[in-house]
C-alpha positions in Angstrom: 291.3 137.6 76.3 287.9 139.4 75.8 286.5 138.4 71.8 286.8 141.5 70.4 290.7 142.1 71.4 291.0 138.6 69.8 288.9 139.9 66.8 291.7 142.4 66.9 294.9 140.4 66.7 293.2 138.4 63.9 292.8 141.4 61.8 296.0 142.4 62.6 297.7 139.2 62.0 295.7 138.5 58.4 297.0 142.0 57.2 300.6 141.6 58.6 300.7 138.6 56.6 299.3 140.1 53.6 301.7 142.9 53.7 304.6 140.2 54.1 303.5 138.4 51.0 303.5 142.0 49.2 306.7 142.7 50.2 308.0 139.1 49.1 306.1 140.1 45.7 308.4 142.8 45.2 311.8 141.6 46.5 311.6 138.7 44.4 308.8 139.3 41.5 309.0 142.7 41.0 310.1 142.3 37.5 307.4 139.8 36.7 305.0 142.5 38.3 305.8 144.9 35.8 305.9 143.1 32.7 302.5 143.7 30.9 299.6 145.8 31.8 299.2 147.6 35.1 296.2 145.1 35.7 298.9 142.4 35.9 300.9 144.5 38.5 297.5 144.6 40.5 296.1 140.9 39.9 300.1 139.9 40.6 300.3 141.8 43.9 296.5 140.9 44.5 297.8 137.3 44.6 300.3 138.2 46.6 298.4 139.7 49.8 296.5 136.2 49.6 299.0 134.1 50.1 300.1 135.8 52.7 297.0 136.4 54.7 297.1 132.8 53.9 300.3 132.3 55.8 298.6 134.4 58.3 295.8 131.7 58.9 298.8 129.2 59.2 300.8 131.1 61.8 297.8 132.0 64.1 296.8 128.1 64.1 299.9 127.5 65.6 299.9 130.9 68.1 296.9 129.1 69.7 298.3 125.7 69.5 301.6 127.0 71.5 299.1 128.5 73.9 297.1 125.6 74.5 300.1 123.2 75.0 301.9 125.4 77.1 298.4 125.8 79.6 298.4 122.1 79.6 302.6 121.7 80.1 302.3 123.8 83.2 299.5 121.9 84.6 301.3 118.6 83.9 305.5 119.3 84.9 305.5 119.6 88.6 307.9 122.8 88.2 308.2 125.8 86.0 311.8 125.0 85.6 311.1 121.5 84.4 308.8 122.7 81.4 311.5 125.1 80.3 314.0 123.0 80.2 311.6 120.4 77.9 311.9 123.7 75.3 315.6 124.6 75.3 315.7 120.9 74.5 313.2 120.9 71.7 314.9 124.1 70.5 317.9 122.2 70.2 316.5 119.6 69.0 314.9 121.2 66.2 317.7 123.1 65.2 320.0 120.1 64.2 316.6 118.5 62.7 316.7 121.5 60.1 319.9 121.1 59.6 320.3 117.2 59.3 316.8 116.0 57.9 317.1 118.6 54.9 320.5 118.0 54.4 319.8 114.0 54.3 317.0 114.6 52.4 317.9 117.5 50.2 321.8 117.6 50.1 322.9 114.2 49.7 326.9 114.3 48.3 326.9 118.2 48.8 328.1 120.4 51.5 326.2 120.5 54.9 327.2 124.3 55.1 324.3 125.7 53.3 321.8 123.9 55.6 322.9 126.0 58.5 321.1 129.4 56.6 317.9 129.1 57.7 318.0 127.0 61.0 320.8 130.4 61.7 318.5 133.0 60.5 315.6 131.9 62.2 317.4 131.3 65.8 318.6 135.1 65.4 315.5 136.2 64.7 314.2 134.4 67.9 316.7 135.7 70.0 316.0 139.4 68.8 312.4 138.7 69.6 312.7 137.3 72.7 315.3 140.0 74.2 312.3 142.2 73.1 309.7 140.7 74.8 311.7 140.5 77.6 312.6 144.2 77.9 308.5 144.7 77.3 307.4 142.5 79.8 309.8 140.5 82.4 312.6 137.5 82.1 310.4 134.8 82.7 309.1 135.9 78.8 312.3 135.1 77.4 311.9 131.1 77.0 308.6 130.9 76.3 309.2 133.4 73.4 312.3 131.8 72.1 310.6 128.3 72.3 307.2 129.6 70.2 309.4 131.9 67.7 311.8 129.1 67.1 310.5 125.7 67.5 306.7 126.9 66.2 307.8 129.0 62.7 309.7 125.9 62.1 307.0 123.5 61.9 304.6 126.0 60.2 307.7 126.4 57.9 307.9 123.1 57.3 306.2 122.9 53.4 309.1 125.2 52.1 311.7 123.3 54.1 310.8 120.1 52.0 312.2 122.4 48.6 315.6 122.9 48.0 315.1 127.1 46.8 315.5 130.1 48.3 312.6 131.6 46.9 309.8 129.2 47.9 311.6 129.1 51.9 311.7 133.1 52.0 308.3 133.9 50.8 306.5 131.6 53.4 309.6 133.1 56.1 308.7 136.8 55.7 304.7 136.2 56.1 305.3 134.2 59.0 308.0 136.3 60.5 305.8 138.9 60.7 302.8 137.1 61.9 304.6 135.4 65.0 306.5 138.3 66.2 303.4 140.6 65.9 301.5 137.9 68.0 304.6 137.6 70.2 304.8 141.2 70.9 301.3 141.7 71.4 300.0 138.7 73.9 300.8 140.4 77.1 299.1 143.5 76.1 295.9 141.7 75.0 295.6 139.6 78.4 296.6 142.1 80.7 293.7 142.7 82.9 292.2 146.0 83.2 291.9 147.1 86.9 
């Protein structure tokens, strides 16, 4: 990947994430948007686009971080087939870790059912973007993909895990929902060589 198509997918990314923190802005603050002035609309959505060009920053540390582990997990299991099963573990693994860790730390006496939302919403997610990759590039995409989509937006999600409301999980979600399928969807384009 030459720098300037990497100078490319950061740009990208950062405004992707900016216009997920926008769009959280108005699903969920809309109201406080309007009240006042217009210059609190702008300030308010201004605010807004940071945080998720903020996000952004998050989601592309841990793009590269995928990348770098999965260069050295190759190099280190013997076979392809042993690496990918390491991450349909680790995708199982973190999806009763979402599940059990918040509802033991968040839950307590309550229901477990709510604590299947996210883990649920994020696998589907995943999936969708995996199948998709897949259809763009070949099958050996699809693990890879799941693995980074799942197992990666969870640990970058991790800070609104740790709260027990909907709003602070979905406005980090959205930003880095964008941000990770973008990257996703866009890696094989960006290291394909030109002949």
């Amino acid at each position: 990947m030459s720098l300037r198509k990497y100078g490319w997918l950061f740009i990208t990314t950062l405004l992707l994430g900016g216009l997920g923190g926008v769009l959280v802005a108005f699903i969920f603050d809309l109201s406080k948007l309007l009240e006042g002035s217009i210059g609190n609309f702008f300030v308010g959505t201004l605010m807004y686009l940071l945080y998720g060009m903020t996000i952004s920053i998050v989601a592309q540390m841990g793009f590269f971080a995928y990348m770098t582990i999965n260069y050295f997990a190759k190099t280190i299991f013997k076979t392809p087939s042993m690496w990918k099963s390491v991450q349909v573990f680790l995708i199982i693994f973190v999806f009763f870790d979402m599940i059990y860790l918040r509802y033991t730390s968040l839950g307590e006496g309550g229901s477990i059912g709510p604590y299947f939302i996210e883990p649920i919403i994020l696998l589907i997610v995943a999936v969708v973007t995996a199948y998709g990759k897949v259809n763009l590039t070949n099958r050996t995409a699809w693990v890879p993909s799941l693995f980074f989509m799942y197992v990666v937006t969870a640990l970058e999600w991790i800070p609104a895990l740790k709260e027990n409301d909907v709003h602070a999980t979905l406005s980090m979600l959205v930003p880095l929902l964008f941000c990770n399928v973008w990257q996703v969807m866009q890696l094989h384009r960006l290291v394909k060589r030109e002949s």
